[in-house]
PDB file of N, CA, C and O in Angstrom:
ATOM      1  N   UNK A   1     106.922  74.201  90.841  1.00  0.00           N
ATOM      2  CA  UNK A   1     105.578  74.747  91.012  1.00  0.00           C
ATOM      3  C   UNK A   1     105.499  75.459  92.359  1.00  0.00           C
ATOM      4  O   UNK A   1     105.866  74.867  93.374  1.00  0.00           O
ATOM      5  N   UNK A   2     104.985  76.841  92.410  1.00  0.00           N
ATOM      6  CA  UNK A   2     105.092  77.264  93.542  1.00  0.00           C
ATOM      7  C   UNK A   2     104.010  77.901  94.027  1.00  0.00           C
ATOM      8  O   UNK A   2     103.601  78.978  93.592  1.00  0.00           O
ATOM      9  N   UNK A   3     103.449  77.191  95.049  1.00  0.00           N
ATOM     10  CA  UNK A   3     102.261  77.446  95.814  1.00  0.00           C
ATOM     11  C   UNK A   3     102.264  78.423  96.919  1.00  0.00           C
ATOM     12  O   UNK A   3     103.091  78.528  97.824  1.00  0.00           O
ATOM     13  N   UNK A   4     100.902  79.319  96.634  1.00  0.00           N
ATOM     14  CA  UNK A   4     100.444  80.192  97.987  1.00  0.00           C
ATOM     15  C   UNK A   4      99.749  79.537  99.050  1.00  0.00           C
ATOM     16  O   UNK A   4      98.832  78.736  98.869  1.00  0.00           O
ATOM     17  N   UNK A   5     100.386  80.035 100.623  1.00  0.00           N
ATOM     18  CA  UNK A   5      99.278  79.467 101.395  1.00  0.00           C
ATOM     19  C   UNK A   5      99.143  80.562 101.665  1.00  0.00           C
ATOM     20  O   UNK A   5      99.797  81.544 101.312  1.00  0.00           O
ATOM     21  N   UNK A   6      97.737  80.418 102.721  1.00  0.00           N
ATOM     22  CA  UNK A   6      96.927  81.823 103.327  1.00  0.00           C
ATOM     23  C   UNK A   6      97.880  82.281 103.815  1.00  0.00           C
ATOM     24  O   UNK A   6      98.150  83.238 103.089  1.00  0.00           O
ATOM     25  N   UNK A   7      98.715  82.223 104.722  1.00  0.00           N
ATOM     26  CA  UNK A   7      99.172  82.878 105.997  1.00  0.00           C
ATOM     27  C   UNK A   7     100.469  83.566 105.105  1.00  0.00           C
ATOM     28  O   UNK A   7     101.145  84.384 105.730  1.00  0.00           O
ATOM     29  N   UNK A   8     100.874  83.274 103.627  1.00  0.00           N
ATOM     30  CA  UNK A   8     101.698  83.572 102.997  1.00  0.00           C
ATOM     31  C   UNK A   8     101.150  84.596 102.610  1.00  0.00           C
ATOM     32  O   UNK A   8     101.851  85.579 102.848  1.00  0.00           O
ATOM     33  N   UNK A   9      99.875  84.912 101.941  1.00  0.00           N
ATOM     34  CA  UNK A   9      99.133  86.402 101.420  1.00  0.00           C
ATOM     35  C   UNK A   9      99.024  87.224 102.298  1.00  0.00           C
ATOM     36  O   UNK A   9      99.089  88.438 102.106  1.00  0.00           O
ATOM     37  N   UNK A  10      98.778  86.476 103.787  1.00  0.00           N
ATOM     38  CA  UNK A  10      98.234  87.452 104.807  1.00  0.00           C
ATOM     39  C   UNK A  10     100.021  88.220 105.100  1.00  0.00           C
ATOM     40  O   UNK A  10     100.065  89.438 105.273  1.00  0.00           O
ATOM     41  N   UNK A  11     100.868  87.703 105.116  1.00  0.00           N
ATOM     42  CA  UNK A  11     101.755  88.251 104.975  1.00  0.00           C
ATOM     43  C   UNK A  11     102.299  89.192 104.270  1.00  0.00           C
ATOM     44  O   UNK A  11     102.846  90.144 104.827  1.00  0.00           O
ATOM     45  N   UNK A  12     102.248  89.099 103.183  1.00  0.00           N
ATOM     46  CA  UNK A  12     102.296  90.426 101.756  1.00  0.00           C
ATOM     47  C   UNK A  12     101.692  91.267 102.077  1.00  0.00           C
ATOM     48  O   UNK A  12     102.121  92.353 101.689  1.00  0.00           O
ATOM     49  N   UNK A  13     100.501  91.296 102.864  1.00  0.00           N
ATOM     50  CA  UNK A  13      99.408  92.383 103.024  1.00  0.00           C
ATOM     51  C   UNK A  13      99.849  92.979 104.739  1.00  0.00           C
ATOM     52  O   UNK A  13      99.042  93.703 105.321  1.00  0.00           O
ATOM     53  N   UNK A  14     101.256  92.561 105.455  1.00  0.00           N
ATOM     54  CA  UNK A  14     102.340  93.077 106.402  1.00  0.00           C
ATOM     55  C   UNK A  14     102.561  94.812 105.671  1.00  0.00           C
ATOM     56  O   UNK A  14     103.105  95.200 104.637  1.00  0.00           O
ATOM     57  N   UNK A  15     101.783  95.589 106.890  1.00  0.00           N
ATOM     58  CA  UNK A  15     101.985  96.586 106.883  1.00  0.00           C
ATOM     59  C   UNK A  15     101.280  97.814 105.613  1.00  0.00           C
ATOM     60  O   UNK A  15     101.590  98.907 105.139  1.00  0.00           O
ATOM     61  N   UNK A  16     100.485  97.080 105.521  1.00  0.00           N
ATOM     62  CA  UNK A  16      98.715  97.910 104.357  1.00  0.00           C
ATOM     63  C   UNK A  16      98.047  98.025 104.959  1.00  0.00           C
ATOM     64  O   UNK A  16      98.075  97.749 106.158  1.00  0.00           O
ATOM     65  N   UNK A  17      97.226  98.458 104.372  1.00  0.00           N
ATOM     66  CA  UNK A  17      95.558  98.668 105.190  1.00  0.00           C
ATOM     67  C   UNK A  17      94.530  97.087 104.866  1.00  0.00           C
ATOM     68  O   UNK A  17      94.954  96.181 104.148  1.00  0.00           O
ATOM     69  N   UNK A  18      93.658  97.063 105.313  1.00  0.00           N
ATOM     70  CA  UNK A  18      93.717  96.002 105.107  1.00  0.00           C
ATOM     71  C   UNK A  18      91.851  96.081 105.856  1.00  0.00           C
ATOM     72  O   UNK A  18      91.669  96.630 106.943  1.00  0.00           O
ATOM     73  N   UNK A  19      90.902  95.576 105.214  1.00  0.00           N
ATOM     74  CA  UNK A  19      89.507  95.413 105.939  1.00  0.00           C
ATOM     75  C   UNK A  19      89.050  94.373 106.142  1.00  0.00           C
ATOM     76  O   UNK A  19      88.810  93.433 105.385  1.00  0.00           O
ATOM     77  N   UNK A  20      88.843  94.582 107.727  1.00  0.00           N
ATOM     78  CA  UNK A  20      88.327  93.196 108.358  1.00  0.00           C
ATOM     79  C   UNK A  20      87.378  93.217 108.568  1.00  0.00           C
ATOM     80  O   UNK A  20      87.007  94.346 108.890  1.00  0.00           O
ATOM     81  N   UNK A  21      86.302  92.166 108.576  1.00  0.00           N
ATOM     82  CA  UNK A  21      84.676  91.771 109.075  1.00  0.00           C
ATOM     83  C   UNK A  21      84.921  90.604 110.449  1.00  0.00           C
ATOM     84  O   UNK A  21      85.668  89.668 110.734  1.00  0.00           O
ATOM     85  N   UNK A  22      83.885  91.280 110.979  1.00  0.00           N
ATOM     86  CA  UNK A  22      83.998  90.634 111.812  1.00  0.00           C
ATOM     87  C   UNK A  22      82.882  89.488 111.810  1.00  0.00           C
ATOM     88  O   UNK A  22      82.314  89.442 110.719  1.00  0.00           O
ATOM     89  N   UNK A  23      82.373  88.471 112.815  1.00  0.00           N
ATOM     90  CA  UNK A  23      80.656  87.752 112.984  1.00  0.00           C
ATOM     91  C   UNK A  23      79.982  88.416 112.831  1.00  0.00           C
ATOM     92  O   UNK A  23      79.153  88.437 111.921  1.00  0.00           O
ATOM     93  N   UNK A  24      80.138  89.185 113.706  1.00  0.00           N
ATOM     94  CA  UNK A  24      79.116  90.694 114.371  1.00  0.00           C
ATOM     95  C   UNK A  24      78.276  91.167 113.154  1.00  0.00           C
ATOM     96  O   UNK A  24      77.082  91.246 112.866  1.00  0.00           O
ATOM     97  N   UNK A  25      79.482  91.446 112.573  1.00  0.00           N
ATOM     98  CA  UNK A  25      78.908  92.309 111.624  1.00  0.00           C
ATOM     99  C   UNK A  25      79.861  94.146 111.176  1.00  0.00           C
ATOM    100  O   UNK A  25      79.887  94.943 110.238  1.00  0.00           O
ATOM    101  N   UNK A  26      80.395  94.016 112.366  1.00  0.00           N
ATOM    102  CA  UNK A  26      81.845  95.375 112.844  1.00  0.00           C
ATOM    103  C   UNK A  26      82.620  94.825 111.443  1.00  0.00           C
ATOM    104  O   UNK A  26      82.736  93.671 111.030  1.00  0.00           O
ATOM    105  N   UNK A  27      83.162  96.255 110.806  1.00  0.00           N
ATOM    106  CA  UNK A  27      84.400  96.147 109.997  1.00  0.00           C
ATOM    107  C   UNK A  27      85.424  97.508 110.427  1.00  0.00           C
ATOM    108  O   UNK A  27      85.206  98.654 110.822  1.00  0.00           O
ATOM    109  N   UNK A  28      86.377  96.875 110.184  1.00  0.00           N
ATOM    110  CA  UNK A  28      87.436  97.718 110.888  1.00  0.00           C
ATOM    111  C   UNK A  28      88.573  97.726 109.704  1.00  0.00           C
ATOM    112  O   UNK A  28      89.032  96.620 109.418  1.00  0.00           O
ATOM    113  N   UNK A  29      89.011  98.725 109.075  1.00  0.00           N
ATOM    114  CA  UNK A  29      90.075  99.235 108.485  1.00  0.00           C
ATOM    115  C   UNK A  29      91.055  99.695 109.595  1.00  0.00           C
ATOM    116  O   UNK A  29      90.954 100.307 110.658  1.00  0.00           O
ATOM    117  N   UNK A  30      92.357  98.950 108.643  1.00  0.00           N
ATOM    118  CA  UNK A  30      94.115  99.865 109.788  1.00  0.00           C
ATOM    119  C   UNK A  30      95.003  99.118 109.030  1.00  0.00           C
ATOM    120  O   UNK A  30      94.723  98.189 108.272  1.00  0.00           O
ATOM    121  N   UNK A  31      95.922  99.511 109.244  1.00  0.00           N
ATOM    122  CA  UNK A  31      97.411  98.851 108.798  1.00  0.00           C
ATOM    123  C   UNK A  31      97.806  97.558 109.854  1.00  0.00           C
ATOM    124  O   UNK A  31      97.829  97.473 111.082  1.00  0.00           O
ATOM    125  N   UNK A  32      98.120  96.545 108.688  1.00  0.00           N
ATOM    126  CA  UNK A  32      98.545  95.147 109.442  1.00  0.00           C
ATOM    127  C   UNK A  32      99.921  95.331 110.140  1.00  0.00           C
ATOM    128  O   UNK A  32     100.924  95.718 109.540  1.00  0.00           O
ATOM    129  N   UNK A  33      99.887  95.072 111.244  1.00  0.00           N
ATOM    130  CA  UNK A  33     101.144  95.389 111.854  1.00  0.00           C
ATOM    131  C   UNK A  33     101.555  93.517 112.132  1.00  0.00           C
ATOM    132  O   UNK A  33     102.657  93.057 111.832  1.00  0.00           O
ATOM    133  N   UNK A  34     100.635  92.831 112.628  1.00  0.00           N
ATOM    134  CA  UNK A  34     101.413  91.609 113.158  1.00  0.00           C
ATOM    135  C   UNK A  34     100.284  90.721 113.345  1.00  0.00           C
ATOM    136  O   UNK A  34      99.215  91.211 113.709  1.00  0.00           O
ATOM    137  N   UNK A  35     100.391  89.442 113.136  1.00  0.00           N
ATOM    138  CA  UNK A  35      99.242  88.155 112.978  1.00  0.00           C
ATOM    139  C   UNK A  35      99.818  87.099 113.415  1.00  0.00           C
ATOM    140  O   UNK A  35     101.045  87.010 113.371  1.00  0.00           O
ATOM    141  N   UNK A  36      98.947  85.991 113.974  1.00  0.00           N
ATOM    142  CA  UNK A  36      99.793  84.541 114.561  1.00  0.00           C
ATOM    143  C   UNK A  36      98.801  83.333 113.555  1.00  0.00           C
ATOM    144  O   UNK A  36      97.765  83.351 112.890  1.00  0.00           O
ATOM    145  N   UNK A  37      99.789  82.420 113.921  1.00  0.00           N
ATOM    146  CA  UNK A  37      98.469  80.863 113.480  1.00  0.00           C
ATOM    147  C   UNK A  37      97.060  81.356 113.678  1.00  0.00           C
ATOM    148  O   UNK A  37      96.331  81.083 112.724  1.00  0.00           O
ATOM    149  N   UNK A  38      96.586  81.894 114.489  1.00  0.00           N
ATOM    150  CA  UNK A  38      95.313  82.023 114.882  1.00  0.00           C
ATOM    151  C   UNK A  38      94.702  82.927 114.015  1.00  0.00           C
ATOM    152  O   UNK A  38      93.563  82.840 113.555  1.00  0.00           O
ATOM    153  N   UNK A  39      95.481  83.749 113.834  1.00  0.00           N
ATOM    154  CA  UNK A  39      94.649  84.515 112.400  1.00  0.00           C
ATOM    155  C   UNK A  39      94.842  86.010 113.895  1.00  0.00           C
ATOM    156  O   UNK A  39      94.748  87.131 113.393  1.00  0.00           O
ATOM    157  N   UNK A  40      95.027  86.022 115.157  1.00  0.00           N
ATOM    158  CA  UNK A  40      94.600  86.956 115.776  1.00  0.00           C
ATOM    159  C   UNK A  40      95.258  87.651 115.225  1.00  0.00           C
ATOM    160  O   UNK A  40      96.139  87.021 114.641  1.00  0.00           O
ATOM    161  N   UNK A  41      95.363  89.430 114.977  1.00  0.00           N
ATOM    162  CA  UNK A  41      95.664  90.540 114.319  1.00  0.00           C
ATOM    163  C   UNK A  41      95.929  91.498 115.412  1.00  0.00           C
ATOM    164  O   UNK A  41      95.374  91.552 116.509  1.00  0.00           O
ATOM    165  N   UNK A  42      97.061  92.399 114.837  1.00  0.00           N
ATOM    166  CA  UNK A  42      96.966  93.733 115.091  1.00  0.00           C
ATOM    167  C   UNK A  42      96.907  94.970 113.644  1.00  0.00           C
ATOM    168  O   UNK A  42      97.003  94.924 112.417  1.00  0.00           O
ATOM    169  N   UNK A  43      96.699  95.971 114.679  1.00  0.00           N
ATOM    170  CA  UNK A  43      96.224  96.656 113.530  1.00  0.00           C
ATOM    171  C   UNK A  43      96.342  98.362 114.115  1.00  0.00           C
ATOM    172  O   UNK A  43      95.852  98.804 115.154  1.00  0.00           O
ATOM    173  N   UNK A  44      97.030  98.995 113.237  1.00  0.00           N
ATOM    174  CA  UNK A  44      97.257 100.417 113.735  1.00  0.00           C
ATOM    175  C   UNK A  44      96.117 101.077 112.809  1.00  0.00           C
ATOM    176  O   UNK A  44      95.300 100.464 112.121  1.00  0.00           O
ATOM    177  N   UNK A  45      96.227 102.221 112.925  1.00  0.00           N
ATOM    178  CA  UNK A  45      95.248 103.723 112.617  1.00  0.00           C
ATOM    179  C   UNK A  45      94.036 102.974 112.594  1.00  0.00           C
ATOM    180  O   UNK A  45      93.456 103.091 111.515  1.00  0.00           O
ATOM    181  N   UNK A  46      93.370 102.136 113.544  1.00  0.00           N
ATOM    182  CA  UNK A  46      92.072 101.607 112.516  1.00  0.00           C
ATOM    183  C   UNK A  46      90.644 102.269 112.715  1.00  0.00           C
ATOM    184  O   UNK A  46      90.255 102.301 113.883  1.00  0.00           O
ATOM    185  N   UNK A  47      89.910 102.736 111.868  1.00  0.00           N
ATOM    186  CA  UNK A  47      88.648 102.974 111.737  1.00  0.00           C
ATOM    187  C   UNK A  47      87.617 102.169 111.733  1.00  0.00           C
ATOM    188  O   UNK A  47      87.539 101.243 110.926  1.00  0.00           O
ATOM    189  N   UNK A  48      86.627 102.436 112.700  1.00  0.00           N
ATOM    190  CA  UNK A  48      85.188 101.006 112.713  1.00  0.00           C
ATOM    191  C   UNK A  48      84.567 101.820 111.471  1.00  0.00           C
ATOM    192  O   UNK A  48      84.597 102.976 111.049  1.00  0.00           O
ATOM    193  N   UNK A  49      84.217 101.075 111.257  1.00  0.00           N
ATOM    194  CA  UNK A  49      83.340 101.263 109.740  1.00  0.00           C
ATOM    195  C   UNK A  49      81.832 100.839 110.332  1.00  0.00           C
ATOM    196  O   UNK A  49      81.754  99.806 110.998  1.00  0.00           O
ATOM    197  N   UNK A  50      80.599 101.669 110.079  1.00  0.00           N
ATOM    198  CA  UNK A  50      79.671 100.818 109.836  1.00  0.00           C
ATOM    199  C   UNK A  50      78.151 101.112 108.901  1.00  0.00           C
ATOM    200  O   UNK A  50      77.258 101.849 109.319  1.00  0.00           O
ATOM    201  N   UNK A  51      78.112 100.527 107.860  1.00  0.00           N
ATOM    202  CA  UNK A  51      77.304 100.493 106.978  1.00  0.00           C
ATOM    203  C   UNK A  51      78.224 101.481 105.887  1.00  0.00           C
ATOM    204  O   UNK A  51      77.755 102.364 105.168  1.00  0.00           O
ATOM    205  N   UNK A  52      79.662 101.064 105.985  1.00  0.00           N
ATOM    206  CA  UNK A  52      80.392 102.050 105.006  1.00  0.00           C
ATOM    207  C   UNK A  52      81.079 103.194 105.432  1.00  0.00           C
ATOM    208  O   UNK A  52      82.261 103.313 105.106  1.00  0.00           O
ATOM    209  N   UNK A  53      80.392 104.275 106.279  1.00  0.00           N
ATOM    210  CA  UNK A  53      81.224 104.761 106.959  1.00  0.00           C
ATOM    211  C   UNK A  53      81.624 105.260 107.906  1.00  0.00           C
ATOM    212  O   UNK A  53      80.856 104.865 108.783  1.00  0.00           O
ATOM    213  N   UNK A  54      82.510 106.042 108.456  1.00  0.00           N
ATOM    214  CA  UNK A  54      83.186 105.835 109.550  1.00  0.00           C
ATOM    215  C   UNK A  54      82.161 106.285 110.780  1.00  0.00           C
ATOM    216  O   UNK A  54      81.411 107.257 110.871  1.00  0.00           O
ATOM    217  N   UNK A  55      82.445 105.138 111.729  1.00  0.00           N
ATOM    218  CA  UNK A  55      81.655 105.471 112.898  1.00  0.00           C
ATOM    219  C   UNK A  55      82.453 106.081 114.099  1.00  0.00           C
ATOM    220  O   UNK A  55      82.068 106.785 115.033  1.00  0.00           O
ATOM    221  N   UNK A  56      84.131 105.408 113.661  1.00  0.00           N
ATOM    222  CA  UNK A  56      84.937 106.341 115.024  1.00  0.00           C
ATOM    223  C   UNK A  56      86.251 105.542 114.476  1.00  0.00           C
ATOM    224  O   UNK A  56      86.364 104.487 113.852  1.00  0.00           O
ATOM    225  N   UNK A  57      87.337 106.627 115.048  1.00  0.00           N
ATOM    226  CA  UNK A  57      88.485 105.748 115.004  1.00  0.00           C
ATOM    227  C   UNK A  57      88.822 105.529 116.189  1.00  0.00           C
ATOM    228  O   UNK A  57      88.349 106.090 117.178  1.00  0.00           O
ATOM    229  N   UNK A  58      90.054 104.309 116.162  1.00  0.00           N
ATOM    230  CA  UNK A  58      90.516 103.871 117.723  1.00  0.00           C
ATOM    231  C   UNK A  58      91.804 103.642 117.717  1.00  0.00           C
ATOM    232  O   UNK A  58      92.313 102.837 118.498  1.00  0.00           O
ATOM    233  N   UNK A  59      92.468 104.301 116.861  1.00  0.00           N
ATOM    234  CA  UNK A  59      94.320 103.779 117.336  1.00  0.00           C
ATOM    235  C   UNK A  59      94.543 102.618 116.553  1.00  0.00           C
ATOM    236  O   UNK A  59      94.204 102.277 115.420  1.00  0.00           O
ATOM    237  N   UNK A  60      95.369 101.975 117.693  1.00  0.00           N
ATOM    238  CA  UNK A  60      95.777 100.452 117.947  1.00  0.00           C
ATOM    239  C   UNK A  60      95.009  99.566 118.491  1.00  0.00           C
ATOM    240  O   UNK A  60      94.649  99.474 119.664  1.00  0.00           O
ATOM    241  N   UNK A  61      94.600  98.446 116.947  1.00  0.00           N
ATOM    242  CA  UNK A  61      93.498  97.297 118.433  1.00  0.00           C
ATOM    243  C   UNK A  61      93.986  95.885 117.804  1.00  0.00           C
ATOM    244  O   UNK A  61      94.336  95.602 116.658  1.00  0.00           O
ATOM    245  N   UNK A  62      93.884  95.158 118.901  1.00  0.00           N
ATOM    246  CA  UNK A  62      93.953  93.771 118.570  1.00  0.00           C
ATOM    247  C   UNK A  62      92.750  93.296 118.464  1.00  0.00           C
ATOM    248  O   UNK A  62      91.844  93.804 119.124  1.00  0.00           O
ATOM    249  N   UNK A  63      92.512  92.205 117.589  1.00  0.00           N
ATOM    250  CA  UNK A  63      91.406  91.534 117.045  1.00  0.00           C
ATOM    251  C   UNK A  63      91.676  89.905 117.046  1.00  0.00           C
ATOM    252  O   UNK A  63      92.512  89.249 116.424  1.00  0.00           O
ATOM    253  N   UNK A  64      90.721  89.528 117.916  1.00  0.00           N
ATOM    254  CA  UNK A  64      90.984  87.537 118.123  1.00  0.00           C
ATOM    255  C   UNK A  64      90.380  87.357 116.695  1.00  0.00           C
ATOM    256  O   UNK A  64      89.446  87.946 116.151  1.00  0.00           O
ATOM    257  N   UNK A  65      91.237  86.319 116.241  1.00  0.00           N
ATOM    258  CA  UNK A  65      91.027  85.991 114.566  1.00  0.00           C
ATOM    259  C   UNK A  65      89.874  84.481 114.723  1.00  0.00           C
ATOM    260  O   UNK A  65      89.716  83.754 113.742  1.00  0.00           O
ATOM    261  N   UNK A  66      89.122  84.173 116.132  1.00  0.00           N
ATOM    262  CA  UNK A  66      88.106  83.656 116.070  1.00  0.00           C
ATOM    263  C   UNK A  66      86.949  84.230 115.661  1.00  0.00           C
ATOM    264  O   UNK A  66      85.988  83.548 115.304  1.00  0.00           O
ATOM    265  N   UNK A  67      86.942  85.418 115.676  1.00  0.00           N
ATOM    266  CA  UNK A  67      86.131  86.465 115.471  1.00  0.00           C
ATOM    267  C   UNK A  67      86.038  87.146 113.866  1.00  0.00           C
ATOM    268  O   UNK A  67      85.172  87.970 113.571  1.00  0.00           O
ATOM    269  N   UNK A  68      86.946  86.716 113.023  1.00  0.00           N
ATOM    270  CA  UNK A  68      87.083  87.282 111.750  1.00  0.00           C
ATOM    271  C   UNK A  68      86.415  86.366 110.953  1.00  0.00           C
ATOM    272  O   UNK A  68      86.508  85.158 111.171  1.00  0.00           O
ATOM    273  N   UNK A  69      85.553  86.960 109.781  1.00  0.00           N
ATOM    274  CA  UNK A  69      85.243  86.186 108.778  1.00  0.00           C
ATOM    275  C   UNK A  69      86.052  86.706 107.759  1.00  0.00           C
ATOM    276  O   UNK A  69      86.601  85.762 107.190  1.00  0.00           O
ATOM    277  N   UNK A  70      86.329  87.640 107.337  1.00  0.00           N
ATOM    278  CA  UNK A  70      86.904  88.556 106.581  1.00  0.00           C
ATOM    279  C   UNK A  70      88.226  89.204 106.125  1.00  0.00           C
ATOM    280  O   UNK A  70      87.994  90.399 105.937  1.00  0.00           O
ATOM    281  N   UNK A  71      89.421  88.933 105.888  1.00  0.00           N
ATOM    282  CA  UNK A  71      90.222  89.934 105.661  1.00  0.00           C
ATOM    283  C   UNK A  71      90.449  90.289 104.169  1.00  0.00           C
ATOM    284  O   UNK A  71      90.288  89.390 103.344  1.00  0.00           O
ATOM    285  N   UNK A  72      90.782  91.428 103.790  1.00  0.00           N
ATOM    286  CA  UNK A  72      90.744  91.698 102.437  1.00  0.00           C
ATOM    287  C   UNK A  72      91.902  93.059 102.411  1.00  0.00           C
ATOM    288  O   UNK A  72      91.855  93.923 103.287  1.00  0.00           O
ATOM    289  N   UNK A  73      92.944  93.096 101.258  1.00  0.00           N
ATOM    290  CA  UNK A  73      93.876  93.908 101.695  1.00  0.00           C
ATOM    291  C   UNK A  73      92.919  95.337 100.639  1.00  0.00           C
ATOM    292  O   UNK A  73      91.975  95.178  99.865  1.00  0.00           O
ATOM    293  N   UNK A  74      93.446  96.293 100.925  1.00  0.00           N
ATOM    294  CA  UNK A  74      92.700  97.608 100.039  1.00  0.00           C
ATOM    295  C   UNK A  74      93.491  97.849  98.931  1.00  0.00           C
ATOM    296  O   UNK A  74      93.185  98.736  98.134  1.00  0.00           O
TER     297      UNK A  74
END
């Protein structure tokens, strides 16, 4: 029997796009580049999103995964 854990999906989704929510309320689309235990993220090309669409892009950003409610691959 072979079981998924989270950090196993969040893995598959290594190097997609991928949309994150934040508390706030901020969502940010980019490609998963790299994640720890903590859930903290990086993330290339990413676009802030807000209310759908784009409010600006910013490159490369890291994101503390205390801060995420959200990840979802596209």
């Amino acid at each position: 029997m072979e079981t998924s854990r989270p950090l196993d999906s969040l893995n598959q989704s290594r190097g997609k796009r991928v949309l994150i929510e934040l508390k706030n309320g901020k969502q940010f689309v980019g490609i998963l580049q790299a994640f720890d235990i903590h859930i903290n993220v990086v993330l290339d090309e990413v676009e802030e999103l807000e209310n759908g669409e784009l409010k600006r892009k910013l490159g490369t950003a890291f994101i503390r995964g205390d801060t995420i409610i959200i990840i979802s691959p596209q």
